[in-house]
C-alpha positions as CSV (number, residue, x, y, z in Angstrom):
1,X,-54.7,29.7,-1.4
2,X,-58.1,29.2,-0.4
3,X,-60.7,31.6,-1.1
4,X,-64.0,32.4,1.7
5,X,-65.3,34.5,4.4
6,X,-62.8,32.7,6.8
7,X,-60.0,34.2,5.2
8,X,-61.0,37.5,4.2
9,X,-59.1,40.5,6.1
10,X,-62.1,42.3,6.6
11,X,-63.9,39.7,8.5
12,X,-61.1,39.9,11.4
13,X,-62.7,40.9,14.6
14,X,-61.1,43.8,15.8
15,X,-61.1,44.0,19.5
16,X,-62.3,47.6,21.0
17,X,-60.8,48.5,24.6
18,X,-63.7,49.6,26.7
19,X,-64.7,52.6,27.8
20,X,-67.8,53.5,31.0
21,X,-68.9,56.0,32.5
22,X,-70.3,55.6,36.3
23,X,-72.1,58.8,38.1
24,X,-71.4,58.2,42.1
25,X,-68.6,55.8,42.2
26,X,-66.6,55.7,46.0
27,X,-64.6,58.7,45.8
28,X,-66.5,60.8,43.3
29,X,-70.1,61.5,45.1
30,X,-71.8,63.9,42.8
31,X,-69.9,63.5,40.2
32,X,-69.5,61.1,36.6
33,X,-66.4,58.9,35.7
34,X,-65.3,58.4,32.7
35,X,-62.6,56.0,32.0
36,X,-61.1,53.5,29.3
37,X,-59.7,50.2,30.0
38,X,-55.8,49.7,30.1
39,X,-55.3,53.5,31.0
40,X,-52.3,53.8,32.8
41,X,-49.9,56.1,34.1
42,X,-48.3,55.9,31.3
43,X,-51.2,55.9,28.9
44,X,-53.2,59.0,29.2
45,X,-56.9,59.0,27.3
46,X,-57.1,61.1,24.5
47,X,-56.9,64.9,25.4
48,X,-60.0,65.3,22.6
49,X,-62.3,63.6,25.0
50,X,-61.9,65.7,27.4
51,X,-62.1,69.3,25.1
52,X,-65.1,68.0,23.1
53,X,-67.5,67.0,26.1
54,X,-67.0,70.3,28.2
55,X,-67.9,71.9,24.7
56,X,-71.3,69.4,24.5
57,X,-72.1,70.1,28.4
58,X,-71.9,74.1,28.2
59,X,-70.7,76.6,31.2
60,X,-73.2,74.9,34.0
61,X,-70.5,71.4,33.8
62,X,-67.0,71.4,35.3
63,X,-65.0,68.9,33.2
64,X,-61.7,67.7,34.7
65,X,-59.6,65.8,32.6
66,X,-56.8,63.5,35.2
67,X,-55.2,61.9,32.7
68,X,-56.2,58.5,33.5
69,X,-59.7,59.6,33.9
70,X,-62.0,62.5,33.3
71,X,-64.7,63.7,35.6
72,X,-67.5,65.5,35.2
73,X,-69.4,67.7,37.5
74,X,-72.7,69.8,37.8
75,X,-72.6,73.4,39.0
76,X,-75.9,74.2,39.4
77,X,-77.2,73.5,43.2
78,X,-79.7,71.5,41.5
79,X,-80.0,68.9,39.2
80,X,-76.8,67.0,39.7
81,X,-77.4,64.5,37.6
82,X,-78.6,64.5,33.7
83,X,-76.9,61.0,32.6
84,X,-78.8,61.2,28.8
85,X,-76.8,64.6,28.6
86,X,-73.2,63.5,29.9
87,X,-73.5,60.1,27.8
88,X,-74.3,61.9,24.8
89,X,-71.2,64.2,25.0
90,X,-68.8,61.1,25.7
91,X,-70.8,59.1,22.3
92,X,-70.3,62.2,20.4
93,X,-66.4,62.9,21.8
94,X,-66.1,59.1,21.0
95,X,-67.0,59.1,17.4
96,X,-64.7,61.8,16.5
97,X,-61.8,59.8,17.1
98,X,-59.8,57.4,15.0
99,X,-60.1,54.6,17.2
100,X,-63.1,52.6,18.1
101,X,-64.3,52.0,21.9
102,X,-66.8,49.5,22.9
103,X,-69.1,52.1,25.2
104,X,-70.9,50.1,27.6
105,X,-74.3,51.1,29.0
106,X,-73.9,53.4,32.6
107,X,-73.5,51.4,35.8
């Protein structure tokens, strides 16, 4: 057998699913969406997600988990928005598990 980088298991390019997170979309005024490519109805996202970012955010966030989807809302009257906040919970909810997503910038 021949021996190189071409045929070394470890240089296999693992494909990530993708996951975004979009504040606004039709629907959800005022509110974040987060979801994860090829979530279905019969494919929920990971329930840790949704635990570990309404830990991050703190009492003034309302994080519902739908299954296919979580959203995230502000409860303060002001200040709606804080997208550095909310993408750092989903990174840090992210890296705990023991798959890898590909988490593309906020839309």
């Amino acid at each position: 057998m021949k021996k190189g980088p071409e045929n070394d298991p470890s240089n296999e390019k693992i494909e990530k699913s993708k996951a975004w997170l979009v504040y606004g979309m039709g629907g959800h005024e005022r509110e974040y969406t987060f979801n994860i490519e090829e979530t279905s109805s019969r494919e929920f996202l990971p329930k840790d997600i949704g635990r570990i970012v309404e830990e991050e955010l703190g009492e003034d966030w309302c994080v519902r988990d739908r299954g296919t989807r979580i959203e995230v809302t502000c409860q303060k009257p002001y200040g709606a928005r804080d997208d550095q906040k909310v993408r750092a919970a989903f990174e840090k909810a992210l890296g705990q598990l023991d798959q890898e997503y590909n988490f593309l910038p906020q839309q």
